[in-house]
PDB file as gemmi writes it, atoms N, CA and C in Angstrom:
CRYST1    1.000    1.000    1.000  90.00  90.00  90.00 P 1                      
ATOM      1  N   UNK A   1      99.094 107.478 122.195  1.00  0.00           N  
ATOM      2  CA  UNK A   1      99.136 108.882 121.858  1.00  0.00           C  
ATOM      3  C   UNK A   1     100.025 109.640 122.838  1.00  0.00           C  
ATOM      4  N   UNK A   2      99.923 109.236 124.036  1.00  0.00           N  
ATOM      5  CA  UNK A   2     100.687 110.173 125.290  1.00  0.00           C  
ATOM      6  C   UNK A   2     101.996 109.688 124.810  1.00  0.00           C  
ATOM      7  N   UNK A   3     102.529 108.779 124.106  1.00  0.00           N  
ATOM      8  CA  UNK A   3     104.196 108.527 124.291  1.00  0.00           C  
ATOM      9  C   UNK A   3     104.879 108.853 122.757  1.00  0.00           C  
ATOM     10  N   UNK A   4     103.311 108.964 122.048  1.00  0.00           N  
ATOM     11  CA  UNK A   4     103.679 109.518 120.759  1.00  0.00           C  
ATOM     12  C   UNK A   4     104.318 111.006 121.036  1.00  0.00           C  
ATOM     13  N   UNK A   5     103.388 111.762 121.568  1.00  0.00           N  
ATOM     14  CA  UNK A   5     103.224 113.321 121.553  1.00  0.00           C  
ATOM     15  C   UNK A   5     104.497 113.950 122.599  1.00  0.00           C  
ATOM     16  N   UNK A   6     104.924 112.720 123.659  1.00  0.00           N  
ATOM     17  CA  UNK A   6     105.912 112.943 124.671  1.00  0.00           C  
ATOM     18  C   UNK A   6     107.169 113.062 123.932  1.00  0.00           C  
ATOM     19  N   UNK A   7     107.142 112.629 122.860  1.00  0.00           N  
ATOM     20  CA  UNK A   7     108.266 111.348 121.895  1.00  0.00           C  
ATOM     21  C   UNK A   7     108.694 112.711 121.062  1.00  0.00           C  
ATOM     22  N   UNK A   8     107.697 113.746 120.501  1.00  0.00           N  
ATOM     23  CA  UNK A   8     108.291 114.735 119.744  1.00  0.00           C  
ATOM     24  C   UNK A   8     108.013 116.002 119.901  1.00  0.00           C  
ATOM     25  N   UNK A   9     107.529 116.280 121.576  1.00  0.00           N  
ATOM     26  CA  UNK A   9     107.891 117.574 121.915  1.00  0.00           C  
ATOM     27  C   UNK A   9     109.394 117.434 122.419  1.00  0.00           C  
ATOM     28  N   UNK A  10     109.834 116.108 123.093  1.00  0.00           N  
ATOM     29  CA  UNK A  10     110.939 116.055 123.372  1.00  0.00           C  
ATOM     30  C   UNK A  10     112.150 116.572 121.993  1.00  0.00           C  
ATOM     31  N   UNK A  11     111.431 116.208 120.914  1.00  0.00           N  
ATOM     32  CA  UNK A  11     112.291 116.699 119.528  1.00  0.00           C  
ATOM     33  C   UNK A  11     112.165 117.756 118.897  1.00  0.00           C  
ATOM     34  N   UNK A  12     111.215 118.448 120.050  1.00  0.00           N  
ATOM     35  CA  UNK A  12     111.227 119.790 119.170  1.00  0.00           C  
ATOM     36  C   UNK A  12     110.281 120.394 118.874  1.00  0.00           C  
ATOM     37  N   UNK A  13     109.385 119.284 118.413  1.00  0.00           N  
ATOM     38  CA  UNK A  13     107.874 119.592 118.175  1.00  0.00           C  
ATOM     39  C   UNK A  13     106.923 120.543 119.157  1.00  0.00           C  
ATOM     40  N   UNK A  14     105.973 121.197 118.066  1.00  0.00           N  
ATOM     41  CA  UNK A  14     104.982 122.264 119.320  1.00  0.00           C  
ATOM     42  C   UNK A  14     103.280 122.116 118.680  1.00  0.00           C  
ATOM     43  N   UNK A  15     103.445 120.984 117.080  1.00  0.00           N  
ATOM     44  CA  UNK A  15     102.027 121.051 116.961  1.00  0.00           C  
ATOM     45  C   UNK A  15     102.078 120.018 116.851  1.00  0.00           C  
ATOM     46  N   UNK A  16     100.961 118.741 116.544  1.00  0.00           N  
ATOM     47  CA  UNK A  16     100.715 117.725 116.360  1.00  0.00           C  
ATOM     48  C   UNK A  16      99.416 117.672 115.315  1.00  0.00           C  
ATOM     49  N   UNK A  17     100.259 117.246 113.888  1.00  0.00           N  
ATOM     50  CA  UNK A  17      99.105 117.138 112.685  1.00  0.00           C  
ATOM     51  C   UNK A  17      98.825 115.716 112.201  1.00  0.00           C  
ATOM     52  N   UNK A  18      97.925 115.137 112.254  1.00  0.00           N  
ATOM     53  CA  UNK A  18      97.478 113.432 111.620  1.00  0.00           C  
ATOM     54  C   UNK A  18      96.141 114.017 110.503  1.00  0.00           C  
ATOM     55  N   UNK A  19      96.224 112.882 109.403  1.00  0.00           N  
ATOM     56  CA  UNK A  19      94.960 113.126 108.710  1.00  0.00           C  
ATOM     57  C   UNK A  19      94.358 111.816 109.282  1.00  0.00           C  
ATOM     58  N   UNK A  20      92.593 112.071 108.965  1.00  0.00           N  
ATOM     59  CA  UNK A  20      91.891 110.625 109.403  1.00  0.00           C  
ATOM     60  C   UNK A  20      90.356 110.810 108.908  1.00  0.00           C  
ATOM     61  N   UNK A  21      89.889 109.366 108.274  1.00  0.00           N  
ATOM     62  CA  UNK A  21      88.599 109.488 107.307  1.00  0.00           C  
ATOM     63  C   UNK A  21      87.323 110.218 108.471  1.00  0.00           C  
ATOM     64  N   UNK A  22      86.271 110.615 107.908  1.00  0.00           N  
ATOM     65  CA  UNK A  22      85.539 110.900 108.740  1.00  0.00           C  
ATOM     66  C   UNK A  22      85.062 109.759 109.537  1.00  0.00           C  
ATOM     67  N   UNK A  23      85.011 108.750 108.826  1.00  0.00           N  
ATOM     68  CA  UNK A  23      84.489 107.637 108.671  1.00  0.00           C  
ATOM     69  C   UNK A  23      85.134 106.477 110.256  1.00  0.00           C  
ATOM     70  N   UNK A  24      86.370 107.310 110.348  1.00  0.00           N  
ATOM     71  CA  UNK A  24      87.391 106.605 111.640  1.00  0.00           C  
ATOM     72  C   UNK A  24      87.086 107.023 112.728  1.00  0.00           C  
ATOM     73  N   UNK A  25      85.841 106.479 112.967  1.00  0.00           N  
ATOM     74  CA  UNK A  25      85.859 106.830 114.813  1.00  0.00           C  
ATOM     75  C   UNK A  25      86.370 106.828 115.677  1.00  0.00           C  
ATOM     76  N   UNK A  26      86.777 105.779 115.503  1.00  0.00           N  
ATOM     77  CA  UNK A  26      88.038 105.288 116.436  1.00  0.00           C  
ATOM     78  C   UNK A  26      89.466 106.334 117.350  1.00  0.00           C  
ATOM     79  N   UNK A  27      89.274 106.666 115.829  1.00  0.00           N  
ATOM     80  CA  UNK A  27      90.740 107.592 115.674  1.00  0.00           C  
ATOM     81  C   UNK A  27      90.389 108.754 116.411  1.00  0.00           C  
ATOM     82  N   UNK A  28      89.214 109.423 115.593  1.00  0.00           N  
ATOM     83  CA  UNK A  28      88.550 110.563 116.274  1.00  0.00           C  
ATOM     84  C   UNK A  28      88.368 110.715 117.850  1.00  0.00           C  
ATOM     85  N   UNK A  29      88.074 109.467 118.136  1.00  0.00           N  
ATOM     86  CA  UNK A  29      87.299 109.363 119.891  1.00  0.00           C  
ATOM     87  C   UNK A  29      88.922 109.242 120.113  1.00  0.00           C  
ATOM     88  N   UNK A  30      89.918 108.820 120.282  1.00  0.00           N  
ATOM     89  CA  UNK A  30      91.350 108.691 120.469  1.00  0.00           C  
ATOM     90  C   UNK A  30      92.014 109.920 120.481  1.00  0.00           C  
ATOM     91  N   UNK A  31      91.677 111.015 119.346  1.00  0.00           N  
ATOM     92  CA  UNK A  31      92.168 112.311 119.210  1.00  0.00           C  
ATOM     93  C   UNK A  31      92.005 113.473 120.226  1.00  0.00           C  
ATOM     94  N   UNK A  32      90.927 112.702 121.012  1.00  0.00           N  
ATOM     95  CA  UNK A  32      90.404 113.732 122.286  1.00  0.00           C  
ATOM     96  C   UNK A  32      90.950 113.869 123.333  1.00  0.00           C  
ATOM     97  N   UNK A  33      91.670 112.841 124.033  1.00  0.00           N  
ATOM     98  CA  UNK A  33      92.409 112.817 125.159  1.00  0.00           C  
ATOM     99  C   UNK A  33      93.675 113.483 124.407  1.00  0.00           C  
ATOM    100  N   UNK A  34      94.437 113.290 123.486  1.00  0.00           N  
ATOM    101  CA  UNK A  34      96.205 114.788 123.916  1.00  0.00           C  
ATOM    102  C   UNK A  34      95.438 115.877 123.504  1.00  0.00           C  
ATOM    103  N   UNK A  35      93.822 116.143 122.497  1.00  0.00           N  
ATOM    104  CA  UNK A  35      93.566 117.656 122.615  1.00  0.00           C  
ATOM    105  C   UNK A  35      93.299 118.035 123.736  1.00  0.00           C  
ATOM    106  N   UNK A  36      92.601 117.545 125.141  1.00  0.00           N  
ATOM    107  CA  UNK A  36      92.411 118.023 125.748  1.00  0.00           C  
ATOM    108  C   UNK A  36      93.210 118.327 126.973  1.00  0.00           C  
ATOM    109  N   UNK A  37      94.851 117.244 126.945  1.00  0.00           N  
ATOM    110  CA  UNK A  37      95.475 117.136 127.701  1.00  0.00           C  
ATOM    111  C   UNK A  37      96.188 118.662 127.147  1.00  0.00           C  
ATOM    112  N   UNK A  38      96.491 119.180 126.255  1.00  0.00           N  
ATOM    113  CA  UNK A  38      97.256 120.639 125.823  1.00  0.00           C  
ATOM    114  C   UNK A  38      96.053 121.802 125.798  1.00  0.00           C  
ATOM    115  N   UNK A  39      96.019 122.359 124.575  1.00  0.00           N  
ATOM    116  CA  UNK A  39      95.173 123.681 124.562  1.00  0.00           C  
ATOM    117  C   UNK A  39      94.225 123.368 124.815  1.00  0.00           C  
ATOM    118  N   UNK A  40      93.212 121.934 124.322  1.00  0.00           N  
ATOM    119  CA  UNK A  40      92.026 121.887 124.267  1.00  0.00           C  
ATOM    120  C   UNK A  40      91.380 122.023 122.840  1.00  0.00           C  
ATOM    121  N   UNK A  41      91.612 122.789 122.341  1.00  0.00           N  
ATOM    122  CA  UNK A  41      91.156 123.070 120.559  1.00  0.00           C  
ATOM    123  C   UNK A  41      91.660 122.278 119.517  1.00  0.00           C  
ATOM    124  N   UNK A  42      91.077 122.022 118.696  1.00  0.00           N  
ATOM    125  CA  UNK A  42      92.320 121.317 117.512  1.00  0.00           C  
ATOM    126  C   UNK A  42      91.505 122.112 115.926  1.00  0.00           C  
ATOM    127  N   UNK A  43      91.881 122.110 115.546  1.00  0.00           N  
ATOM    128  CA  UNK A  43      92.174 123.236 113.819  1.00  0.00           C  
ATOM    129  C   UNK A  43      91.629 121.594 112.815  1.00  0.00           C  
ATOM    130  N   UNK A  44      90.544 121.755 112.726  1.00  0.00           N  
ATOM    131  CA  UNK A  44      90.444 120.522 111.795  1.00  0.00           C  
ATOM    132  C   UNK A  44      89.442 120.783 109.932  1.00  0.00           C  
ATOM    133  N   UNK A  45      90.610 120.379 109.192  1.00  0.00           N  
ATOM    134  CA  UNK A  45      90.348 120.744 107.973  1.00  0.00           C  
ATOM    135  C   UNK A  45      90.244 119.852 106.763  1.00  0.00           C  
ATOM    136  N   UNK A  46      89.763 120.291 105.643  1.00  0.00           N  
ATOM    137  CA  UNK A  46      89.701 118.930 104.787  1.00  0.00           C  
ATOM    138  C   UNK A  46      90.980 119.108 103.887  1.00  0.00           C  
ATOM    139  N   UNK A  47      92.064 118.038 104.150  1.00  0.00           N  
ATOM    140  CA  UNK A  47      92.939 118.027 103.238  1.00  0.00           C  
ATOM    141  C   UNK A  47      92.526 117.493 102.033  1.00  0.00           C  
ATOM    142  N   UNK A  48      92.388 116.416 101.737  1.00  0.00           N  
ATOM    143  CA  UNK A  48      92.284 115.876 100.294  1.00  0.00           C  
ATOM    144  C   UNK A  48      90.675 115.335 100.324  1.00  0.00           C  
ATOM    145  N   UNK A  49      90.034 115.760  99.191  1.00  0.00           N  
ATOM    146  CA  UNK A  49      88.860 115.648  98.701  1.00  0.00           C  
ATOM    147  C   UNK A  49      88.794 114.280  97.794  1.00  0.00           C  
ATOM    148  N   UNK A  50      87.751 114.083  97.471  1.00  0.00           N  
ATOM    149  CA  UNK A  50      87.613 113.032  96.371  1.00  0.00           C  
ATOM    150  C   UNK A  50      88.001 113.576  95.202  1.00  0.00           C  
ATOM    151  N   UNK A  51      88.105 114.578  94.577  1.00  0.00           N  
ATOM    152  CA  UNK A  51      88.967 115.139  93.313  1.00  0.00           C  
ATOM    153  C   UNK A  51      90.211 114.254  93.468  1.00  0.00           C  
ATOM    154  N   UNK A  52      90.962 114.445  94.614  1.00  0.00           N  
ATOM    155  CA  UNK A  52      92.460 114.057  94.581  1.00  0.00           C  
ATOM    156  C   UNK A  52      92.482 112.575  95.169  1.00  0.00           C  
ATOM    157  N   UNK A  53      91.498 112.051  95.721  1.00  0.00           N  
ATOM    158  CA  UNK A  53      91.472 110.546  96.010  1.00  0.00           C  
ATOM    159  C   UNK A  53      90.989 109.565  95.540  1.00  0.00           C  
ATOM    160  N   UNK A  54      89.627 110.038  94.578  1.00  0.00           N  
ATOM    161  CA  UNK A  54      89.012 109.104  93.650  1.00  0.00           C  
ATOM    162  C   UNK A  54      87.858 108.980  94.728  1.00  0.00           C  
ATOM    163  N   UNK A  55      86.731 108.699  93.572  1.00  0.00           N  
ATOM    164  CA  UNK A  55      85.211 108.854  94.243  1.00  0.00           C  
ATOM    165  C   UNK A  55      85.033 107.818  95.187  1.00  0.00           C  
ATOM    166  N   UNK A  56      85.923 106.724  95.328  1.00  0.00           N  
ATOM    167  CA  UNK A  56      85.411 105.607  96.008  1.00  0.00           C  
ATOM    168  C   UNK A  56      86.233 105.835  97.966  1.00  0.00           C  
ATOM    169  N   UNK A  57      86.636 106.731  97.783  1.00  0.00           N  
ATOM    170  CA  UNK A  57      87.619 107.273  99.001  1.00  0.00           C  
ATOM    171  C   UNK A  57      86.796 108.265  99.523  1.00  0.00           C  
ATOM    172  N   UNK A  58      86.677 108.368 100.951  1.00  0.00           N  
ATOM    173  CA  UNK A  58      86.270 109.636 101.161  1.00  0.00           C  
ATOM    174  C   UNK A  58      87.417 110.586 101.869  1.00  0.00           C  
ATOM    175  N   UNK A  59      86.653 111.412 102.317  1.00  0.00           N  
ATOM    176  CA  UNK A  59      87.852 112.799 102.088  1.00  0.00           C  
ATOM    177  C   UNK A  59      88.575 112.095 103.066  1.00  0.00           C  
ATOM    178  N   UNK A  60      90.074 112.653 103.623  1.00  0.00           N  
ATOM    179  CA  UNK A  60      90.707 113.033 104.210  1.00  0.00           C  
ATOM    180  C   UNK A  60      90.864 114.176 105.181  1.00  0.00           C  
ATOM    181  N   UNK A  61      90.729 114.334 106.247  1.00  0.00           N  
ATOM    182  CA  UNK A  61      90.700 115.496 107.160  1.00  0.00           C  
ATOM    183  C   UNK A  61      91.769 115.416 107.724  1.00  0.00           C  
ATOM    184  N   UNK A  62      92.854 116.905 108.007  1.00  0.00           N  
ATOM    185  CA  UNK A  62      93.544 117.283 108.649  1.00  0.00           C  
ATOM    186  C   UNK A  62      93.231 117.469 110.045  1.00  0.00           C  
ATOM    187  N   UNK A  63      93.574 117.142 110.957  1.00  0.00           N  
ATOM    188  CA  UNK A  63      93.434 117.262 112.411  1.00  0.00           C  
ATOM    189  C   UNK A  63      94.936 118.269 113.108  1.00  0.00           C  
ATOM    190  N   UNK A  64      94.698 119.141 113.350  1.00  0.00           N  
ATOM    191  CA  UNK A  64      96.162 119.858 114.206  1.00  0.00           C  
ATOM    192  C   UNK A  64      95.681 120.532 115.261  1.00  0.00           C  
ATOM    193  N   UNK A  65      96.626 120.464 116.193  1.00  0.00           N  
ATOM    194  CA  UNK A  65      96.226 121.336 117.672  1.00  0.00           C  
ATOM    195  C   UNK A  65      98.162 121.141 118.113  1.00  0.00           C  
ATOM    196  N   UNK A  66      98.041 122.490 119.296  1.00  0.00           N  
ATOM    197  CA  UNK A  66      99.604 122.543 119.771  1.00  0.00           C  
ATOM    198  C   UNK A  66      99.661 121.805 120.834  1.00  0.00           C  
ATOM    199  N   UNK A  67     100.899 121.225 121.076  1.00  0.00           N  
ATOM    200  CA  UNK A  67     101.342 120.888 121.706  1.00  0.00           C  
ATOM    201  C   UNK A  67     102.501 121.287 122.938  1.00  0.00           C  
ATOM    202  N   UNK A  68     102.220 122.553 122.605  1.00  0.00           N  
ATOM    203  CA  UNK A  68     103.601 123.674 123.057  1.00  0.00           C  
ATOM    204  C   UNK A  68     103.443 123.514 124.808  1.00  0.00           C  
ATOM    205  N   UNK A  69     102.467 123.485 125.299  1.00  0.00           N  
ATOM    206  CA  UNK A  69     102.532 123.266 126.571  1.00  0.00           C  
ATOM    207  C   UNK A  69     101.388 122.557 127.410  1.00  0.00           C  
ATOM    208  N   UNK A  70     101.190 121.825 127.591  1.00  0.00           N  
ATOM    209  CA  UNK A  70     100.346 120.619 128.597  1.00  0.00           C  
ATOM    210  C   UNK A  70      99.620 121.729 129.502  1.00  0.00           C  
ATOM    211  N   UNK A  71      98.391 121.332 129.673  1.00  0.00           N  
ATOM    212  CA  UNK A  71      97.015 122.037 130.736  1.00  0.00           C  
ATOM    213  C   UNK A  71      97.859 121.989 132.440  1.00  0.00           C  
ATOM    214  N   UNK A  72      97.406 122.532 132.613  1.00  0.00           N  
ATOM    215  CA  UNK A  72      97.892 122.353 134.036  1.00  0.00           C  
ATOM    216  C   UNK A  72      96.005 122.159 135.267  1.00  0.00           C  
ATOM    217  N   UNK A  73      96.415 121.386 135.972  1.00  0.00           N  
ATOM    218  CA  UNK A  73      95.634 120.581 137.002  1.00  0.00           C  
ATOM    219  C   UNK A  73      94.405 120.022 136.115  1.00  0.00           C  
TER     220      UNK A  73                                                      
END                                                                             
C-alpha cells in the first residue's frame, strides 16, 4: 500500500478510491495503515448492491480518503 499510494501522489493523485466485499477482512485491516498514515478518515460507501451484482455477490463498498498530504510525527 505505502508504494502503491507513493506511486500516484507522485502522479498527481490527492485521493485514493478501492472497492472491497464486506466480507474482505483482509483488505479492510490493510486499509488502515495509509488511512491513518494521511487524514485519518476514509468516506466509505456502498457502490454496487446486489441489484447490480446478482444475489449471490455481496455488495461492493467504496472506500476513499485523501491523500493530499501525509500526518506529520
Amino acid at each position: 500500500m505505502d508504494e502503491i499510494t507513493r506511486r500516484v501522489r507522485a502522479q498527481g493523485a490527492r485521493t485514493f478510491e478501492t472497492t472491497v466485499n464486506p466480507g474482505n477482512r483482509a483488505i479492510i485491516m490493510l486499509m488502515r495503515k495509509p488511512v491513518a498514515q494521511y487524514d485519518g478518515q476514509s468516506e466509505i460507501s456502498e457502490l454496487f448492491g446486489t441489484g447490480e451484482l446478482g444475489d449471490g455477490h455481496e455488495v461492493e463498498m467504496l472506500y476513499r480518503f485523501s491523500i493530499a498530504k501525509p500526518r506529520q510525527g
